[in-house]
N, C-alpha and C positions, 0 to 999 in steps of 0.2 A: 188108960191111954195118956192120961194130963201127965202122971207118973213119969211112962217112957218120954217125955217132950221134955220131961227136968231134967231126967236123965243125961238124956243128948245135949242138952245145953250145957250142963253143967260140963261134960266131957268136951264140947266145942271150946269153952272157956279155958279149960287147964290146955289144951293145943293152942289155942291162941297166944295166951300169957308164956306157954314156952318157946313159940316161934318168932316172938315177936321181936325178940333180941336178935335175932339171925336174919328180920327182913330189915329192920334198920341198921344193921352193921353192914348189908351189904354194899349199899352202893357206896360204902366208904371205902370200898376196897376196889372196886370193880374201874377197872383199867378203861381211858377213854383210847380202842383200837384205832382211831383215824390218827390222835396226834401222836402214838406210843410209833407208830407207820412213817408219818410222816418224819418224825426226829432221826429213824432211824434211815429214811431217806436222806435227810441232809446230812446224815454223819455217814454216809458213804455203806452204811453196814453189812445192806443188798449184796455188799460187790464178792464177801467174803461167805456169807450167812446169807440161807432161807429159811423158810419156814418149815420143809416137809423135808428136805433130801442139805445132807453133808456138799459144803463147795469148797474152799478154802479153809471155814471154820466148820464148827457143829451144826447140823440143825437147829433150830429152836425149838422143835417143838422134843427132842433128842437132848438140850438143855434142861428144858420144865420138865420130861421124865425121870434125870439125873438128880435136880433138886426136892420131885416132889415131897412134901412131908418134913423137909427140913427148915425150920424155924428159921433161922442162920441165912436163908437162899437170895432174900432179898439184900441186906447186909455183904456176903459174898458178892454178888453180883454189880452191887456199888460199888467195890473198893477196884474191881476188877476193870470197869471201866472207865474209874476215874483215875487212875495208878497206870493205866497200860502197860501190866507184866509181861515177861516174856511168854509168846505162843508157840505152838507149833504149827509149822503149817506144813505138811508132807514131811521134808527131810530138812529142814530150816525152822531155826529158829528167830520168829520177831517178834518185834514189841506192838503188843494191842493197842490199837490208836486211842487216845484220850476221848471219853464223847465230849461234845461241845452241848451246852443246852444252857438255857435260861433260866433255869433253878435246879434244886436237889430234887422240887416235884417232879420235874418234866423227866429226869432221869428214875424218879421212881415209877413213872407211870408206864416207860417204858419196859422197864425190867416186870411188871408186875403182867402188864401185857404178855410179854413175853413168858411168863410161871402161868399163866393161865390157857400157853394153845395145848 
């Protein structure tokens, strides 16, 4: 019995020492959803984009399925809204409005929110 108790420990150890890198990575990544919300309140982005269903732009959550998997998503997604290239919107085309935010964080946090619905 003392045997099977080393056993399982010793296997509890090798899960621990492998997960351990993926529970402290995570909250480095993990999008704060109030103020990723909130930015995207002040930059008007509601008016064009929601969450679940196509308005004027894409969904988002129709955006994080398009990027999923690609390395590159978060980088895209900066240049895109800090450059405001032309969109489409219906049968027009306009220029995606610049975000406005108080760092390159506050705009990562958003986009990262945003690859995460």
């Amino acid at each position: 019995m003392e045997q099977d108790v080393k056993v399982t420990r010793s296997r509890l150890l090798v899960v621990v020492a492998l997960a351990a890198p993926m529970l402290i990575a995570a909250p480095a990544i993990a999008a704060d959803a109030a103020a990723a919300q909130a930015l995207a309140q002040q930059n008007k982005c509601f008016s064009c984009h929601s969450v679940e269903k196509d308005k004027g732009g894409p969904a988002w959550k129709a955006v994080a399925a398009k990027y999923k998997g690609n390395k590159d998503a978060v980088a895209i997604l900066t240049k895109h809204l800090e450059t405001g290239p032309k969109v489409k919107m219906g049968s027009m085309e306009v220029d995606h409005p610049i975000i406005n935010a108080k760092s390159p964080a506050d705009t990562k946090n958003l986009i990262e929110w945003l690859l995460s619905l």
